[in-house]
Structures are given as structure tokens and as C-alpha cells.
C-alpha positions as CSV (number, residue, x, y, z in Angstrom):
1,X,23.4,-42.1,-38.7
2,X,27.0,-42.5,-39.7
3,X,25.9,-44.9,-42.8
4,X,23.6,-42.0,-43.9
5,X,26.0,-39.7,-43.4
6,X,28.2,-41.4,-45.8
7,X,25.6,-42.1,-48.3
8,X,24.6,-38.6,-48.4
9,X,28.2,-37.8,-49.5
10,X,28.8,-40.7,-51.9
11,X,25.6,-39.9,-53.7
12,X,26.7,-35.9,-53.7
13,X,30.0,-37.1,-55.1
14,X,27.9,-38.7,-57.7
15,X,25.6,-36.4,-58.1
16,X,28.9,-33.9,-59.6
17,X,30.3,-35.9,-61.6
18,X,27.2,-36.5,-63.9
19,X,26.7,-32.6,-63.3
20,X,30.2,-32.1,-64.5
21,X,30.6,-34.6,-67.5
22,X,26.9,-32.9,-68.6
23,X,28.2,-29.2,-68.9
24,X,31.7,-30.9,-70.2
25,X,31.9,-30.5,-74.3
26,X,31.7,-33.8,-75.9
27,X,32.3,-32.5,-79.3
28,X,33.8,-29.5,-81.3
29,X,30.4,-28.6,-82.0
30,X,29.9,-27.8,-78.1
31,X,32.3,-25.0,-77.6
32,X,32.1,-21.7,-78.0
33,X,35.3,-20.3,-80.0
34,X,35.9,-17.0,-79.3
35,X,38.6,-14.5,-81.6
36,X,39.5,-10.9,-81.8
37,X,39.9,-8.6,-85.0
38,X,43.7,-9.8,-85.8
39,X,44.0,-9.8,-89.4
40,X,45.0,-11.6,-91.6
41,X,44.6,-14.4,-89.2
42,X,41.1,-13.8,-87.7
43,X,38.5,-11.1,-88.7
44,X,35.3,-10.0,-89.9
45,X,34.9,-8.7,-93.4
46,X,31.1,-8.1,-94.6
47,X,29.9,-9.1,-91.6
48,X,31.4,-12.2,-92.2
49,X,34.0,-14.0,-90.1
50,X,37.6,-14.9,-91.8
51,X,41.3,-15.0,-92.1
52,X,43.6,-17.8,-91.9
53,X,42.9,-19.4,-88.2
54,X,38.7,-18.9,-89.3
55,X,38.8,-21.0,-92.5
56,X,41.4,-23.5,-90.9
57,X,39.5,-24.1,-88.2
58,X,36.2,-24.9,-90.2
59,X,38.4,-26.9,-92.6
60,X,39.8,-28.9,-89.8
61,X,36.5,-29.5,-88.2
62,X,34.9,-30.8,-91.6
63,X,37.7,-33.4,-91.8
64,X,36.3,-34.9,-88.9
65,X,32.9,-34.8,-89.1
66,X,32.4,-32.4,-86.9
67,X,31.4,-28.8,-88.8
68,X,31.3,-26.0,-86.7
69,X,29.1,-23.5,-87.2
70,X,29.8,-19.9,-88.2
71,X,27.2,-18.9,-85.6
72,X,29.1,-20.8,-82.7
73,X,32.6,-18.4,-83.6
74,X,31.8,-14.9,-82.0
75,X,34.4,-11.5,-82.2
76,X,34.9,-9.9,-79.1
77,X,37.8,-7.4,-77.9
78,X,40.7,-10.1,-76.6
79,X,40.7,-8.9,-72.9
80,X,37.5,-10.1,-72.2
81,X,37.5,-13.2,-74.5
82,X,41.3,-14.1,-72.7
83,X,39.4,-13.4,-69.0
84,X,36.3,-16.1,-70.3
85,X,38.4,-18.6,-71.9
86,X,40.8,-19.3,-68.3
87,X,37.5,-19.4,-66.4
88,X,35.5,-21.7,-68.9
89,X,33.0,-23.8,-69.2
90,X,33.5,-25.2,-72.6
91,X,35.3,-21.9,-74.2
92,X,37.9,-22.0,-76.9
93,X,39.9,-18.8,-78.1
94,X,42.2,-18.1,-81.1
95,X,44.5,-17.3,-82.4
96,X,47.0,-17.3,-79.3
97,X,50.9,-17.1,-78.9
98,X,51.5,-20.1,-77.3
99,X,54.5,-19.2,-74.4
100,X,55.7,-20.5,-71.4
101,X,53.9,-18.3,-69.5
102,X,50.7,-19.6,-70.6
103,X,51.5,-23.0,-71.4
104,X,49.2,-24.6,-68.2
105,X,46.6,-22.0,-68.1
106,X,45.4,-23.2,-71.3
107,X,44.9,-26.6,-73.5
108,X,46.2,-26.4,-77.0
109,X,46.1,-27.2,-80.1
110,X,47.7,-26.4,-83.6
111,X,50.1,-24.6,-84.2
112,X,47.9,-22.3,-86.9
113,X,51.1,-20.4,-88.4
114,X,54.3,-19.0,-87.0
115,X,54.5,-15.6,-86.2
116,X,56.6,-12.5,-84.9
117,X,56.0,-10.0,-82.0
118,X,57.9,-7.1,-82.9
119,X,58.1,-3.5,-82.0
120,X,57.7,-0.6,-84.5
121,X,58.4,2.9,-84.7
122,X,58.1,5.9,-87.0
123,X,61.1,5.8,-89.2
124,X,61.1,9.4,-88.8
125,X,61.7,9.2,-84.9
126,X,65.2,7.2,-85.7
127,X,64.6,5.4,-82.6
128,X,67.2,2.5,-82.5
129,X,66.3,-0.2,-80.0
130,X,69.3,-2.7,-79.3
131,X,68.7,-4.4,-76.2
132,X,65.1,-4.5,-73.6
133,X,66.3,-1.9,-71.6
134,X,65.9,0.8,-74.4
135,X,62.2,0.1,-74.1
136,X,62.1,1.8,-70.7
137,X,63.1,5.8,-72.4
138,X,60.0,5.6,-74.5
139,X,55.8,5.4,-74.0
140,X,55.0,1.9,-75.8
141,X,51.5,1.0,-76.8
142,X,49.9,-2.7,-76.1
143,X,46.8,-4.4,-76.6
144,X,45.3,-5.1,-72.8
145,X,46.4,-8.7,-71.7
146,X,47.9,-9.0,-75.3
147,X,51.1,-11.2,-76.4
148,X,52.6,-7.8,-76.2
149,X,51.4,-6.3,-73.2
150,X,52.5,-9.9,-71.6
151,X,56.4,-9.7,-72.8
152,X,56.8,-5.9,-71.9
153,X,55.2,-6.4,-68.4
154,X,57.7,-9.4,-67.9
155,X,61.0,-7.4,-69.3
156,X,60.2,-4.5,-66.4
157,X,59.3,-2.1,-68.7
158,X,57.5,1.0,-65.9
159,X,53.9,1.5,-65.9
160,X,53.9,4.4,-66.4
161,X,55.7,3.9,-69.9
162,X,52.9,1.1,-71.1
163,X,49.6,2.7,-73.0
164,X,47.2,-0.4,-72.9
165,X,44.8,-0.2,-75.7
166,X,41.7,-1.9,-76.5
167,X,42.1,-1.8,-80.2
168,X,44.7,-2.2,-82.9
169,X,43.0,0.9,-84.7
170,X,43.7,2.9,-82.0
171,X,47.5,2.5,-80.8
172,X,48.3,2.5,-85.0
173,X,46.8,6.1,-84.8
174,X,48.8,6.8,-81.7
175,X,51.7,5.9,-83.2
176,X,51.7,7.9,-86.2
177,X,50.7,10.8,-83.8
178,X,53.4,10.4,-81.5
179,X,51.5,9.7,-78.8
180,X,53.2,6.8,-78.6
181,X,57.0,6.3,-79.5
182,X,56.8,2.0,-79.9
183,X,54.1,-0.1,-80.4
184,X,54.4,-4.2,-79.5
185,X,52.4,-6.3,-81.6
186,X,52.3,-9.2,-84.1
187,X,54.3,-7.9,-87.2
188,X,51.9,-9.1,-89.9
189,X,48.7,-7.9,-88.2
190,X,50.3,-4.4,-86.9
191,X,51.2,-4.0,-90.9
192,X,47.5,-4.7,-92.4
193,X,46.0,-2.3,-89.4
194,X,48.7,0.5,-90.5
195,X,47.3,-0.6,-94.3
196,X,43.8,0.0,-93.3
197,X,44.1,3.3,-91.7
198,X,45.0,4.9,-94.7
199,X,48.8,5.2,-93.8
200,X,51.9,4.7,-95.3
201,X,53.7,1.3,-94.2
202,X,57.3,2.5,-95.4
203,X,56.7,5.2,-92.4
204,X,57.1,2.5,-89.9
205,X,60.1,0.1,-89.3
206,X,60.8,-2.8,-87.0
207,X,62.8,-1.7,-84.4
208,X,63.3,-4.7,-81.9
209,X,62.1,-8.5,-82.1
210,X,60.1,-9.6,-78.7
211,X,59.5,-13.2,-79.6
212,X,59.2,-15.5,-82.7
213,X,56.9,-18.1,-81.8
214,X,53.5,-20.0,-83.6
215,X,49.6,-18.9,-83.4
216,X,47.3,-22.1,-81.6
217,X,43.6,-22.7,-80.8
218,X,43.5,-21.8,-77.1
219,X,40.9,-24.2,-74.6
220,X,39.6,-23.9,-71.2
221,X,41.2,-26.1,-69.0
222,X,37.8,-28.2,-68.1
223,X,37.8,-29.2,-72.3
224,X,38.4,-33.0,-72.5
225,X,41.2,-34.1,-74.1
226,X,39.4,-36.4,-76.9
227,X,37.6,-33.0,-78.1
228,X,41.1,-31.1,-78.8
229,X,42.9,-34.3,-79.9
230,X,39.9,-34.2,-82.3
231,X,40.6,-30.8,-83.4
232,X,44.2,-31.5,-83.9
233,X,43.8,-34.7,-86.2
234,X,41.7,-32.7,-88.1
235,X,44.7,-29.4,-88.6
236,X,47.0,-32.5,-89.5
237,X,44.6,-33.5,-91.8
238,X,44.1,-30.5,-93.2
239,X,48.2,-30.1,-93.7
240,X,48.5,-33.2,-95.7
241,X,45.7,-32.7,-97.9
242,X,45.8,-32.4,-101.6
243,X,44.9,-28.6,-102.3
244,X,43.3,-27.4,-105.4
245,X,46.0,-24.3,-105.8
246,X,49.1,-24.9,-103.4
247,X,50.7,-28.3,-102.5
248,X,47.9,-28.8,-99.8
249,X,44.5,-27.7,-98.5
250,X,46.8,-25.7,-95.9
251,X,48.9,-24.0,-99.1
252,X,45.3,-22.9,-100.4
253,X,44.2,-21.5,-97.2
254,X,47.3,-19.6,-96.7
255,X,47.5,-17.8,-99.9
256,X,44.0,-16.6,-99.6
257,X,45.4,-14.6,-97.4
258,X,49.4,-13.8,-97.5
């Protein structure tokens, strides 16, 4: 009975590991990369999916034989695409801050661009912000498990001061409404929502820096490593390439955009 019993468990044990290695991604073609309306980096325009991260990641995967498909990049809102991609299976998400405080909740690969997480304010309001505990006297607007939401939650700021959003449409509105007095969010993208809402970017002015940091591809913890370190030969590629307009592929990309 005992050498059954043991057999029984070493052919379980085997059992989940080819289980595990099936629903593993073998290639970049097997995940599923998720993004969120964060232009100029990742968006859709006429019903098509682009920006900066969108084109390099198709580039990237090109260079290494491994196209992925337009179909296999879906836009959801970022809460629920953050919440799928630290459960998994097979689940990519971009682009991401990469900080300390997500550094082992995620696998990475990149970085897509640098980038800035600021807060703004009406210039009108003459709001003058000189150290984190000036946030606390004013309501600030975040997106919902955001880059944003994640600094002010960590520097203290009360609850009751933090407006969690689900859209960057929304908190630009609220801003110019006074609904909110600060809004914390990544300078270039908070700039091109203000743009697309019909209002007046001289109106608004950077108050306070949160973080300077770089955008990265995002994976699910139960991603192999050969798939990412594919991905990222394939962004290096892509950053040494000869481009047709700027010094490299990378140059091109950029300046479709900035």
C-alpha cells in the first residue's frame, strides 16, 4: 500500500508539471498583452491600436520572428488589466512604471521610454506645492491602482482627500471644474487628455514632481524567462537598428509620436 501510495503522488507530481508547462507561454505569440488608453504611449485611434509602446512592441516582436498579432493586444481600463496581469496565466500589460514597489510582483522587460509622474493644477488656483505634505490640504484625483494612485497612497496622503477615477477623460474634466484641486498622473499623457478635451493646456501647470522613472512591458509572474528575454532582444534590436527617418528604427517610432 505504501509503494502505491507513493506512486500515486509521484505520478500526480507529474501529472502538474506537464499540466503547468502546457498552459505556460512558449512564445510571444502566446500571451495576451493587455494596455489602457495612455496616449501617446498606448491607444486606440480608428479603432485601431497605437502609440509608442503599440508599434514598439510589434517592431520588437518582428525582429525575432515572432509577430504578434494586433488581435492578441486588447484595451481595457488599467484596474482590471493590473488585477489580471498579477494573477496570470500567460498575461502581459503595458506600459507600466517600473518601481520598487512592484518590482517582484511583475517580470519585465524594456524600458519603452522615460517618463514623469507629476501633479498639476489650474494656474488660476496658484496652488504652490513644495514638499508631500502640501498634498494633504487639497482633493487630488488618481487613476484606480494607477502609478499615481500608488505614490499618493504611499506618501499618507488621507482617503478622504484621494478621488479615484477610472478614466483620464474624467479627472481632466474635474480638474478644470474644481472638483478636484491636483491631479497625479504621467505628465505627457495628462497633457494630450487636457488637448483632447477641448481645453487650454497653458491653464494647467506642474506643480510637484512625484517620480521620474521609465515605461516597461509588464508579465505575469508564471511567464518563462526565455519568452521575455525574447522580447527584450528584440527592443535592443529594435534600438540599434538603422531607421528610415531618425538615427534608428527607435528614432522613427518616437517621432511618430512626440
Amino acid at each position: 500500500m505504501l509503494i502505491i501510495r507513493i506512486y500515486r503522488k509521484i505520478l500526480t507530481a507529474c501529472l502538474l508539471t506537464i499540466l503547468c508547462a502546457a498552459s505556460n507561454a512558449q512564445d510571444l505569440r502566446d500571451v495576451q498583452f493587455l494596455t489602457e488608453a495612455y496616449p501617446p504611449y498606448n491607444y486606440s485611434s480608428g479603432g485601431r491600436l497605437k502609440g509608442i509602446a503599440v508599434d514598439l512592441l510589434i517592431a520588437a516582436s518582428h525582429k525575432m520572428e515572432a509577430p504578434i498579432r494586433w488581435d492578441n493586444i486588447k484595451l481595457q481600463p488599467w484596474a482590471r488589466a493590473y488585477r489580471k496581469t498579477l494573477l496570470g496565466p500567460n498575461i502581459a500589460l503595458f506600459a507600466m512604471t517600473r518601481t520598487e514597489a512592484r518590482e517582484n510582483k511583475f517580470k519585465w522587460a524594456g524600458p519603452i521610454i522615460k517618463t514623469r509622474i507629476v501633479i498639476l493644477a489650474k494656474k488660476s488656483s496658484a496652488i504652490s506645492i513644495s514638499s508631500p505634505a502640501n498634498i494633504k490640504n487639497y482633493d487630488i484625483g488618481v487613476i484606480r491602482d494607477g502609478i499615481g494612485d500608488q505614490i499618493v497612497t504611499a506618501l499618507a496622503v488621507p482617503e478622504d482627500k484621494i478621488q479615484r477615477g477610472a478614466s483620464a477623460n474624467s479627472l481632466a474634466k474635474k480638474l478644470n471644474a474644481d472638483r478636484i484641486q491636483l491631479w497625479a498622473y504621467e505628465e505627457n499623457v495628462a497633457r494630450l487628455f487636457i488637448k483632447n478635451n477641448g481645453l487650454d493646456n497653458d491653464d494647467f501647470v506642474v506643480v510637484y514632481v512625484l517620480k521620474e522613472g521609465e515605461l516597461y512591458y509588464a508579465f505575469s509572474k508564471d511567464i518563462s524567462d526565455e519568452v521575455i528575454e525574447k522580447l527584450q532582444k528584440g527592443l535592443d534590436q529594435v534600438k540599434v537598428s538603422p531607421g528610415k527617418i531618425g538615427k534608428t528604427l527607435y528614432d522613427d517610432i518616437l517621432s511618430n509620436y512626440l
